[in-house]
N, C-alpha and C positions, 0 to 999 in steps of 0.2 A: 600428301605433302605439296603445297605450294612451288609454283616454279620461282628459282632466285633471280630478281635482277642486280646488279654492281653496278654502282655508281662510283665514277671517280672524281672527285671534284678539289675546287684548290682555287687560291689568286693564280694572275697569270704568269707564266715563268719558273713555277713549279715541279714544271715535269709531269705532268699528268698524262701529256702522250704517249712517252714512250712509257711510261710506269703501266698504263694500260694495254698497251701494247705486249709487253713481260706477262701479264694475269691471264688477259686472252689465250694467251699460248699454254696457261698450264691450265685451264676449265673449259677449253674450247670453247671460247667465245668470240662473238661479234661486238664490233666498235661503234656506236653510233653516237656521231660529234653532237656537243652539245654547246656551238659556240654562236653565237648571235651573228660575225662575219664572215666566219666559215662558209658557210652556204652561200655564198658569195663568188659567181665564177669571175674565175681574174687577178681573186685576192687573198694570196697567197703569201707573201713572205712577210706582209702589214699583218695578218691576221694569227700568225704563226701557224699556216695550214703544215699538216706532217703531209710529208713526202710519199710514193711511192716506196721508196729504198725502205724508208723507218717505218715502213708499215709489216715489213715482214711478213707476207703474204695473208695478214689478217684481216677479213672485208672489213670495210670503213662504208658506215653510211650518214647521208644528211649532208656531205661536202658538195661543193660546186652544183647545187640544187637551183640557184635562180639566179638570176640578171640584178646586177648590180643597179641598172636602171628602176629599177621595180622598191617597191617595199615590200620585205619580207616579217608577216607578221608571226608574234609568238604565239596566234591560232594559228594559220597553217605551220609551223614546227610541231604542239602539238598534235596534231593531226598523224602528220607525217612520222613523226616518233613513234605514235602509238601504235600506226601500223608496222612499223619496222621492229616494232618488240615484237608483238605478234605472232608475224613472219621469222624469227630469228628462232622463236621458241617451237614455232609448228616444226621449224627443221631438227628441232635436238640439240639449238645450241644456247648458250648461255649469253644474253643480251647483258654488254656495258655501253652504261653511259657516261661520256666522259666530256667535260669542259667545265667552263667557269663562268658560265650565261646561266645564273642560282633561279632566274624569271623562266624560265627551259625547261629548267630541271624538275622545279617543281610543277612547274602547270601541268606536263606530264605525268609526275609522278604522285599528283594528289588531286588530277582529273578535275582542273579549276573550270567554269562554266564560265567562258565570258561573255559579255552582253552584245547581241546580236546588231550592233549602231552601222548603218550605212556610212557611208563617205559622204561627208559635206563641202564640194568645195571652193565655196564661197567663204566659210568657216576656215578653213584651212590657209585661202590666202591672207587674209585674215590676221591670222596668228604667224602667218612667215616673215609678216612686216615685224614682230618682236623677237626681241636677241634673247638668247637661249639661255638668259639669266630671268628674264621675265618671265617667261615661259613655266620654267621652275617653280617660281616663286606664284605666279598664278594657280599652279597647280597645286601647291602644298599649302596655299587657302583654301582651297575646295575641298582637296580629300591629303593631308596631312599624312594619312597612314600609309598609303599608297606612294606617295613621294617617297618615303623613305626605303620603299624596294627600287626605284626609278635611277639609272643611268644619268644625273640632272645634267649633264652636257650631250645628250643623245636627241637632237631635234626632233630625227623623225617618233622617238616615242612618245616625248613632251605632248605635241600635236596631238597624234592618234590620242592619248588620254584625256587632252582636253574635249578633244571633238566627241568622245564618249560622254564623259562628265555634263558637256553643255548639251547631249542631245537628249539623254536621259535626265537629266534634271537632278541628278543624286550618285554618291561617291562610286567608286567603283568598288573600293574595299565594303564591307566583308563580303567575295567572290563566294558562290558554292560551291563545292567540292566533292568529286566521285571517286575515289583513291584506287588506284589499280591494285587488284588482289594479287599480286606478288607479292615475296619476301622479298625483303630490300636491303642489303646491304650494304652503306655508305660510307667509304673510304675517304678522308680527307687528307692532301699533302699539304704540307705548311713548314717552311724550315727553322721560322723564327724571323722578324722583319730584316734583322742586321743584314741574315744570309739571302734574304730573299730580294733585297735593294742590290746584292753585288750580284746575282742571277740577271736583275733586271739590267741594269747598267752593262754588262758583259754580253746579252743577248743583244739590246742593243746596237753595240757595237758591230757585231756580225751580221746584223740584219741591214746595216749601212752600208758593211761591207758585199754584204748579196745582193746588191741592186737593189734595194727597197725603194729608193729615191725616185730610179729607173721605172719600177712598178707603177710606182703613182704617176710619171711622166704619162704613162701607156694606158693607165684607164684614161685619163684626161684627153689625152692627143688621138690615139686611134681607137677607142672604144667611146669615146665623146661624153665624159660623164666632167660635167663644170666642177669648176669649182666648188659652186656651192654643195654639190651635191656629195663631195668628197668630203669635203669639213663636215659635213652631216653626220658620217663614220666615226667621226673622233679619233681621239690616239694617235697613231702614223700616221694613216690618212689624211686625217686634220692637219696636223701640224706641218708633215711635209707638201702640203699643197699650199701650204703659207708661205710658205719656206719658197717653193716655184712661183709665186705670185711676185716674189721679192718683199715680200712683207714682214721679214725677218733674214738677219743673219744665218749661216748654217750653225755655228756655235749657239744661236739664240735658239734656234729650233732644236736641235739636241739638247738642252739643259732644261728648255720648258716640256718637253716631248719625255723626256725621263720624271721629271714631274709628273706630269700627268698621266705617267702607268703607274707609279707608285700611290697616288692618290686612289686610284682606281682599283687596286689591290686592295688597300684598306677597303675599297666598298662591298668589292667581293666577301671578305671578311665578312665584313658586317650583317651581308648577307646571311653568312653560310652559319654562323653562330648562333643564329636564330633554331638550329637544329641539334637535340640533343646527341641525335641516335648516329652522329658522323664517329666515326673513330680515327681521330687524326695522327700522322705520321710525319715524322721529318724529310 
């Protein structure tokens, strides 16, 4: 019999933490984040990192893994994940994967080959002089299909893709694929958009209210990450470093900033729909 892995997956604001949190506790299993900023030491209430408290004594892996200064690529997470399944299964326990970074999920869990492109960066500066609408739209002339799994407001993956695409001379898609021999079982939460914009809008709130503002002050100011490098993050990030630049109101940045997680849900969506075998739940 095959060992099971659980996946939890969902847009953002879901629930998917503590829902995995709950499952762990009845299969004994292990947590491994699968959230693109997560891994991110620092950034915490922007990214909706779970707490110690709500972790309920259940090990949590992949969080606060690297310096925000750095780029973290979705080869080393796979990497990293794959050893953490591994490692979770040599012990006797039931490895979950849980977040809504669908580019994570699957390169692990259908053991995507990616193409070996050194860093170019001449290439790179290059492409930082274009706004992250160009960027895009360069991209999804090239390789089309690829675009449409892509974060198109995420600069630093725009780049890395192009800098792929231009050093190999040809798309990225169709990637190989080595599928991990696990049974897989894929749980989707989703409440419906109505309820899932008044989750977003209410999280929100509380996340303003928890110093998120403060947060971004603090990578900026004492961990010295610019601005630009913020808005690189998108979502909170982004927007509340706009916001501290004075290049918006705080009303202005609250109603674009709730936009743009709700746009972002849908993309998750989009995502994750591409998969039959999800069994989704309110």
């Amino acid at each position: 019999m095959k060992q099971k892995i659980v996946v939890i997956l969902g847009p953002t604001a879901s629930g998917k933490s503590d829902y995995a949190v709950q499952i762990a506790k009845q299969i004994d299993g292990e947590i491994i984040s699968a959230d693109s900023r997560q891994v991110y030491r620092g950034m915490n209430i922007g990214s909706g990192k779970i707490t110690e408290k709500e972790m309920g004594r259940i090990p949590h892996h992949l969080l606060d893994i690297a310096s925000p200064k750095r780029q973290f690529t979705v080869v080393k997470y796979q990497k990293l994940a794959t050893k953490a399944i591994k490692d979770i299964v040599r012990r006797g326990k039931v490895p979950i994967l849980c977040g809504g970074t669908g580019l994570y999920i699957d390169a692990v869990l259908e053991g995507w080959e990616f193409p070996k492109t050194p860093i170019n960066k001449t290439l790179r500066k290059n492409l930082e002089k274009k706004t992250t609408e160009e960027l895009f739209d360069e991209l999804k002339k090239h390789d089309p299909e690829f675009s449409k799994t892509i974060d198109r407001n995420n600069r630093r993956r725009l780049i890395r893709a192009l800098e792929i695409i231009t050093t190999t001379n040809e798309p990225i898609t169709p990637l190989k694929k080595h599928p991990l021999s696990y049974t897989i079982e894929y749980i989707g939460l989703f409440p419906g958009w109505e309820v899932l914009q008044e989750k977003i809008k209410k999280r929100l709130e509380e996340r303003l209210d928890q110093e998120m503002i403060e947060e971004v002050q603090h990578l900026h100011e004492k961990e010295k990450l610019s601005w630009k490098c913020l808005e690189s993050f998108g979502l909170e990030y982004k927007h509340i470093a706009l916001y501290l630049q004075e290049k918006c109101t705080y009303e202005e940045m609250k109603q674009s900033l709730e936009k743009a997680i709700n746009h972002y849900a849908k993309r998750q969506m989009t995502w994750f729909r591409r998969n039959s075998q999800i069994t989704w739940h309110p």
